[in-house]
C-alpha positions in Angstrom: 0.0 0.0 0.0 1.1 3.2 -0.8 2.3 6.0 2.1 -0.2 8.0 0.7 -3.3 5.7 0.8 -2.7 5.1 4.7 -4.7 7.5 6.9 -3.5 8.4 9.8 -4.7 6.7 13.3 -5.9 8.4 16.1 -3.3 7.8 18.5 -0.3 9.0 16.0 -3.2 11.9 15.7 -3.1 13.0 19.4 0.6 13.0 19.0 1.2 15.2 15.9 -1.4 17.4 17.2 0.4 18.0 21.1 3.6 18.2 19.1 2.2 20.9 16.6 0.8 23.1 19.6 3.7 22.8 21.8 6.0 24.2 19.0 3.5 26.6 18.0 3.1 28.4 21.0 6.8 28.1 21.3 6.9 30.1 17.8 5.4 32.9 19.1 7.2 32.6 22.6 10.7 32.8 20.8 9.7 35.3 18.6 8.6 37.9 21.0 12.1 36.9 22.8 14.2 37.6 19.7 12.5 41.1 19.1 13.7 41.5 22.6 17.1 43.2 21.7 15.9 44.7 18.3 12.1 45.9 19.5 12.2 46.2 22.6 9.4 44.2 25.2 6.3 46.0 25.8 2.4 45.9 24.8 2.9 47.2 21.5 5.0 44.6 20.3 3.1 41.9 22.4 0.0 43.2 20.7 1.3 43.3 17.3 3.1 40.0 17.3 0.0 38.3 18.8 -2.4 39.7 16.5 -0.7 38.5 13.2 -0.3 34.8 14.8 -4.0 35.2 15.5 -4.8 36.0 12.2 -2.6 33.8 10.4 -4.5 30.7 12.9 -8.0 32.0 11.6 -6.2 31.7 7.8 -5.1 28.5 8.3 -7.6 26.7 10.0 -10.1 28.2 7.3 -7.4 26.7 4.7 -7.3 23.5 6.2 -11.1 22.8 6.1 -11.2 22.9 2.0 -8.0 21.4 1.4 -9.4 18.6 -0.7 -6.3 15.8 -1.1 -4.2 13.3 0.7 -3.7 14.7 4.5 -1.0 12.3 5.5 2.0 14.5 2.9 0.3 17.2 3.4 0.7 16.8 7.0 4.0 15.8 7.0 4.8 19.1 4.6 3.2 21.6 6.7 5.6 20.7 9.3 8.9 20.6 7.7 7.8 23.4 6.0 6.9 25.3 9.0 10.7 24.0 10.6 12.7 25.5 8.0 10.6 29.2 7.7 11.4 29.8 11.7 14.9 28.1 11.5 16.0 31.2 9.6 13.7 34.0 10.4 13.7 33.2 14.1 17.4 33.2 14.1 19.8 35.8 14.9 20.5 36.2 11.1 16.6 36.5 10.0 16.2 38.9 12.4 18.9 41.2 11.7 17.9 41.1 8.3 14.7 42.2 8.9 14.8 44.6 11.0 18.3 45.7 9.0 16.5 46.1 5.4 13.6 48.2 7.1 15.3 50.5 9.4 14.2 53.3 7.4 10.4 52.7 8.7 8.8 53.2 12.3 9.7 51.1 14.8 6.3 49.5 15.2 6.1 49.1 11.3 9.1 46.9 11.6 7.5 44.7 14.4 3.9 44.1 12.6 6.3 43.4 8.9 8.5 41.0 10.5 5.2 39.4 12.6 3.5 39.1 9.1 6.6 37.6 7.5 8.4 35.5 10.1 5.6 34.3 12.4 2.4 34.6 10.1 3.5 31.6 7.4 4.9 29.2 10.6 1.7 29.9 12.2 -0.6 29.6 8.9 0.7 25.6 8.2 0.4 24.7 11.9 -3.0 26.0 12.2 -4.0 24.1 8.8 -2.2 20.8 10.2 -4.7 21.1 13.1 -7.5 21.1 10.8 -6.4 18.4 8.1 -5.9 15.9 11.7 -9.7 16.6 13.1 -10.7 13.4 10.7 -7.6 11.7 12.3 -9.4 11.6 15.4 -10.7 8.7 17.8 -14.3 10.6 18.4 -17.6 9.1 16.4 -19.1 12.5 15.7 -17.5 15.0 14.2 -18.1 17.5 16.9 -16.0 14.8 18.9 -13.0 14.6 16.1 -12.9 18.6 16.5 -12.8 18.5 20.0 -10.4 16.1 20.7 -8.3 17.6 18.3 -8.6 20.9 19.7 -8.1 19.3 23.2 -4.6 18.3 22.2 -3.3 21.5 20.3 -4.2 23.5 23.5 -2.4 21.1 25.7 0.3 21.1 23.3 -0.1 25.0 23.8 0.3 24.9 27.1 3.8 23.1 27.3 4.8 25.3 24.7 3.9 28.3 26.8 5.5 27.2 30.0 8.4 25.3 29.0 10.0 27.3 26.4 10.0 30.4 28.5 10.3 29.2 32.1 12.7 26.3 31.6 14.2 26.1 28.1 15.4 29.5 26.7 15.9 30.7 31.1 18.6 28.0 31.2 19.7 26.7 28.0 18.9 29.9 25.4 17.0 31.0 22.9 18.7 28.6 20.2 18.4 25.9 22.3 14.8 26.7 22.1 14.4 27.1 18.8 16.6 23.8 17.8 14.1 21.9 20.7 11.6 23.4 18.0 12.5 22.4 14.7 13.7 19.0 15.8 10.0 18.5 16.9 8.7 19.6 14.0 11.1 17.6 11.7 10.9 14.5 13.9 6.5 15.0 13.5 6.8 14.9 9.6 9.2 12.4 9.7 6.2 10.7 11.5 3.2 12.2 9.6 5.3 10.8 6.2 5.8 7.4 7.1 9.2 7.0 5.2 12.2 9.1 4.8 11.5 10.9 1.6 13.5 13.1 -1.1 10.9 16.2 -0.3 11.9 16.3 3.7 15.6 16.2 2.8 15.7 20.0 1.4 13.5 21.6 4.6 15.6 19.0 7.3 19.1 20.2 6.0 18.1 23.7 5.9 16.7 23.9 9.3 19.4 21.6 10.4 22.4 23.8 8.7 20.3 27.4 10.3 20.0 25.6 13.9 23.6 24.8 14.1 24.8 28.5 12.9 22.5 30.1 15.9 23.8 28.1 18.2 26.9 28.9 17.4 26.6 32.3 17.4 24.9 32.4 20.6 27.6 30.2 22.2 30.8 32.1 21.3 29.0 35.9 20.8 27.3 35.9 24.4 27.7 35.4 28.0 24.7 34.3 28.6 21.2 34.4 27.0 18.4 33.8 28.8 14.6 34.2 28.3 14.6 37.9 29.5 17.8 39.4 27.3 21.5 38.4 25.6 24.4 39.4 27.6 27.7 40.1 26.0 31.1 41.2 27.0 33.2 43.5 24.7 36.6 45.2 25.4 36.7 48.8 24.7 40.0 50.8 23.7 40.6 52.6 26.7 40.9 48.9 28.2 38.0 49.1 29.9 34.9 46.7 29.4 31.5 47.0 28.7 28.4 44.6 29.6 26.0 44.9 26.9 22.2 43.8 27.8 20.3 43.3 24.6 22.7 45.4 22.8 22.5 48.3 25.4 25.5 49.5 27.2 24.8 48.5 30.6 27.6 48.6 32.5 31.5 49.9 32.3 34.2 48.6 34.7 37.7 49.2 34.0 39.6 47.5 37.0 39.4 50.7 39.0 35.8 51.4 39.9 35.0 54.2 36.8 31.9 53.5 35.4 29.8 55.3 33.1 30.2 59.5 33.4 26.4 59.2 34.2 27.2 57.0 36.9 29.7 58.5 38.0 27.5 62.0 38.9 24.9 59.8 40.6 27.7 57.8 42.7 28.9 61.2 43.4 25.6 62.4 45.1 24.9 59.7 47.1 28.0 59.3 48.6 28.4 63.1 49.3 25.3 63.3 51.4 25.5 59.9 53.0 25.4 60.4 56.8 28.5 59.4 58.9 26.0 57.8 61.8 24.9 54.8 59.5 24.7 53.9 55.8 23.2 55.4 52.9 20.2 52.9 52.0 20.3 52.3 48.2 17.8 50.3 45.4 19.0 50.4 41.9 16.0 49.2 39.1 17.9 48.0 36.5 21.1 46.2 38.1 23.1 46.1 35.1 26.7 44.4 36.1 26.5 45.1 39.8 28.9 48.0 39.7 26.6 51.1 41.3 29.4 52.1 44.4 32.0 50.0 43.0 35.6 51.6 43.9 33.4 53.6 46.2 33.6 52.6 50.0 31.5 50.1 50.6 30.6 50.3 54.0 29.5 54.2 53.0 26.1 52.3 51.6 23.5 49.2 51.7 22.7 48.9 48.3 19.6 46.5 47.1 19.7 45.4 43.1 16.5 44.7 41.5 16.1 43.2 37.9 13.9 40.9 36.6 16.2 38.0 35.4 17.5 35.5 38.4 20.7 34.6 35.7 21.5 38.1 35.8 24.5 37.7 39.1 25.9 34.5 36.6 25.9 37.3 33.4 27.6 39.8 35.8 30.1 36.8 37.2 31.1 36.7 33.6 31.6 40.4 33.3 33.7 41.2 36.2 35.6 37.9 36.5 34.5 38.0 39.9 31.7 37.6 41.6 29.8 41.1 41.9 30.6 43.1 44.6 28.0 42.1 48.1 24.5 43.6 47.7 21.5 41.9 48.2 19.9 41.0 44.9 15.9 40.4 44.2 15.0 38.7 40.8 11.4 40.4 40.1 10.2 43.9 38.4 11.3 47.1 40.0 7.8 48.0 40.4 6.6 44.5 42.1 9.6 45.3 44.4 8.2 48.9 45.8 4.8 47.2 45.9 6.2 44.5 48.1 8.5 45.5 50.1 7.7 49.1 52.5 11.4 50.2 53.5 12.6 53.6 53.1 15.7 54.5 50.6 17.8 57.5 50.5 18.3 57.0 46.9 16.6 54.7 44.2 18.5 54.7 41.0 16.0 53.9 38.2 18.3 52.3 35.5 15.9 49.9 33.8 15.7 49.7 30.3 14.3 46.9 27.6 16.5 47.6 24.8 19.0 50.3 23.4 16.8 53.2 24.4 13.5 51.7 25.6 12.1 52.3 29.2 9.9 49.9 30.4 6.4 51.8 29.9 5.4 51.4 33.5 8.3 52.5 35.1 7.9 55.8 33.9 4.2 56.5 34.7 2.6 59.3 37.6 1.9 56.3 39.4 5.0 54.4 39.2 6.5 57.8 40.5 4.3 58.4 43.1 5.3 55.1 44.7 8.8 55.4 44.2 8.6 58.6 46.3 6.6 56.8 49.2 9.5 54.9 49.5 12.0 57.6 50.1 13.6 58.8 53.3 12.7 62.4 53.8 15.3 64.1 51.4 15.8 61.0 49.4 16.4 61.2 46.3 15.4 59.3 43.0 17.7 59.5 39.8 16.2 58.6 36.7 18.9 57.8 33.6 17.1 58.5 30.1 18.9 57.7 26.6 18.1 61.0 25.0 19.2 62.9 21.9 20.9 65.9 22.4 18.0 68.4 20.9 14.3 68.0 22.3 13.0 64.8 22.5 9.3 64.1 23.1 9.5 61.3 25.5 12.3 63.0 27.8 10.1 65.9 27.9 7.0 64.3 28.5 8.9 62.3 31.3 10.3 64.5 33.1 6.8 66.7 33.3 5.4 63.8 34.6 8.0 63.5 36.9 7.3 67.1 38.4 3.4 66.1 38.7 5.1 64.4 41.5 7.8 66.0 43.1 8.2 69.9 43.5 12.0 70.0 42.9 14.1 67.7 39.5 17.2 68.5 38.6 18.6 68.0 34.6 21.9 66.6 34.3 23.7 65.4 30.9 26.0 63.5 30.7 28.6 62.0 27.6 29.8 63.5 24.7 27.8 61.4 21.7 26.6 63.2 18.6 23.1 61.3 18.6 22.3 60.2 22.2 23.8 61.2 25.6 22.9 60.1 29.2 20.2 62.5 31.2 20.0 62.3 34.1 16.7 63.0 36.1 17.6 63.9 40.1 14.6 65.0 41.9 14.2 65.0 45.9 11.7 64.4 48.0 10.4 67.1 49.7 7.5 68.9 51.8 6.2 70.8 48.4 5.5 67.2 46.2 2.4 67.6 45.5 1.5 71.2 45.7 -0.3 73.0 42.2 -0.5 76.3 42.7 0.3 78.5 39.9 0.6 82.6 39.4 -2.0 84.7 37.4 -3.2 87.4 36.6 -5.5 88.9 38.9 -3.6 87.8 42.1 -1.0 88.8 44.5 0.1 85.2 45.4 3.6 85.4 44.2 4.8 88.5 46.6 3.5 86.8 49.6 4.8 83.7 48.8 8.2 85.0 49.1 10.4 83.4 52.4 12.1 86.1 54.9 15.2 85.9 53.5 13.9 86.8 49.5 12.0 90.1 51.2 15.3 90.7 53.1 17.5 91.0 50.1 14.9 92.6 48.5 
């Protein structure tokens, strides 16, 4: 009998179709990872990437219900196909490609192109395999085929979910993931097929040839990768080095303590008005390498790192050649932290960024302010670095006015010497005016009598 003449029994079925929604929740799960460095991680890009793998299921599983010939190679192709599309454009090379040929558009344009192009297809044939195995199934009605076979892509789904973000790209990386992905899908046609055949050999190589170049690259380019960012070392020329997180330069250490200028200024405020009776109380959002105070006295400050990824002391190991100077360390979101925990700081550094030049959107809310300064000493300060351009720039603006919605006095500090972007810095201290409104019209008088003794003395 021929390969082609043998359905498919419900058993093999069920598998194919756990196998087909573990990897394609994993598809989308990597790919929102890889965007990571390029994109940045927030709700746009969620949306957008989510949206276009939602439309491309409703394509494919309309697609699937009028295919009218033999399910068992078409089966087997929609996999292999679907391995060799996300062995390149979920690799580091795909990605760079994309989002290198379409620089010249909006940022979000980029994200919903490469969504459509790199996710969409994947996505499309996996959502059609579902479909072409409900008749596969062991139900006698064919509400009970769709069912089961709906059953088992979700629960599929669900590993995908958890797994691939949780355990597989947090400890082994993202093309470890991805490889755990095509050889899945490869191993399922394999199955689907029945025999080894000329047609799976072109698709197998490919993804076979792209999986082995990612890992490589990820091996001998990075630290560490994880599921929350890439972490590479570089030497710089002064002889410094530099810890890049998802291609932003995080951290500088040079043997001696000298970090970034930016750093530097903070360092030099907190230290300068840290009392001689006890410790300066410090959180940094955003730990970076570790290095806040280093080459600075430690017993001047306690200082408590916050970042969201728990491999982050093992990337910073790597970094120093050392284990990071002491500090306690919490693995969770900056804001989860202030929510959590009630102590009072004489300084939070808010450092946190997502990629190159991305805040996190809700660290830099009227409300995400608001509780930072609850959790200041009186006369604490908070210091806020923003990537900025030189000239105006709409988001530093429209941070730091909602930054003064919440305390009365910020400071403006830049720092660096680049052409496009520079380091500002945001210092703004806690103090009995937060809060207050008023304004001078017109009309009133309010602006003599608000003058202190001293101003009516010079005067």
């Amino acid at each position: 009998m021929d390969a082609a003449e043998r359905p498919i029994g419900p058993r093999a079925a069920t598998a194919l179709l756990l196998v087909e929604g573990y990897c394609s929740l994993a598809i989308e799960m990597i790919a929102l990872r890889v965007l990571a460095p390029v994109a940045g991680q927030s709700v746009g890009v969620t949306s957008i990437v989510v949206t276009a793998f939602l439309a491309a299921l409703a394509l494919g599983y309309r697609s699937g219900g009028r295919f009218p010939g033999e399910v068992r190679e078409k089966v087997g192709w929609n996999l292999a196909a679907a391995a060799a599309w996300s062995a390149f454009w979920l690799s580091r090379f795909g990605v760079a490609l994309a989002f290198g040929a379409t620089e010249w558009i909006a940022p979000l344009w980029q994200v919903a192109l490469y969504a459509a192009v790199a996710v969409g297809p994947a996505a499309y044939l996996l959502a059609e395999t579902v479909v072409l195995l409900v008749g596969s199934g062991a139900g006698a009605s064919a509400s009970g085929k769709a069912g089961g076979a709906f059953s088992a892509s979700t629960l599929g789904n669900v590993a995908g979910g958890l797994l691939t973000a949780l355990v597989v790209m947090q400890h082994l990386g993202v093309a470890a993931a991805l490889a755990l992905v095509l050889g899945l899908l490869l191993t399922a046609a394999l199955g689907a097929w029945g025999r080894l055949d000329w047609r799976l050999w072109a698709p197998g190589i490919a993804a076979a040839v792209l999986a082995g170049g990612n890992l490589a690259v990820e091996r001998n380019g990075l630290a560490v990768a994880t599921a929350h960012a890439d972490y590479a070392v570089e030497a710089v020329a002064d002889g410094a080095r530099i810890l890049r997180v998802n291609g932003q330069n995080a951290s500088r250490e040079d043997g001696a303590g000298i970090g970034h200028p930016y750093v530097e200024w903070i360092e030099d405020r907190v230290y300068g008005k840290a009392r001689a009776d006890r410790p300066a109380r410090v959180l940094v959002i955003g730990a970076g390498g570790f290095t806040f105070g280093r080459g600075r006295p430690q017993d001047r400050t306690e200082i408590v790192y916050v970042d969201v990824d728990s491999r982050l002391v093992e990337a910073a190991a790597a970094f120093l050649g050392a284990p990071p100077r002491s500090g306690a360390y919490a693995a969770m979101d900056g804001r989860a932290y202030l929510l959590r925990h009630g102590e009072a700081f004489d300084a939070i550094v808010l450092d946190a960024y997502a990629d190159r030049t991305t805040v996190p959107a809700h660290l830099v809310t009227r409300e995400f302010f608001a509780l930072a300064r609850s959790r200041l000493a009186e006369g604490g300060t908070l210091y806020m670095n923003l990537i900025a351009p030189p000239g105006p720039d709409r988001l530093a603006t429209r941070i730091e006015r909602t930054l003064r919605t919440v305390f009365a006095w910020c400071r403006a500090h830049a720092a660096g010497d680049a052409m496009r972007w520079h380091n500002l810095v945001l210092a703004c201290e806690r103090g009995e005016l937060d809060g207050d409104r008023a304004v001078y019209a017109d009309g009133g008088a309010r602006g003599e009598m608000d003058r202190s003794p001293a101003q009516r003395r010079r005067w």
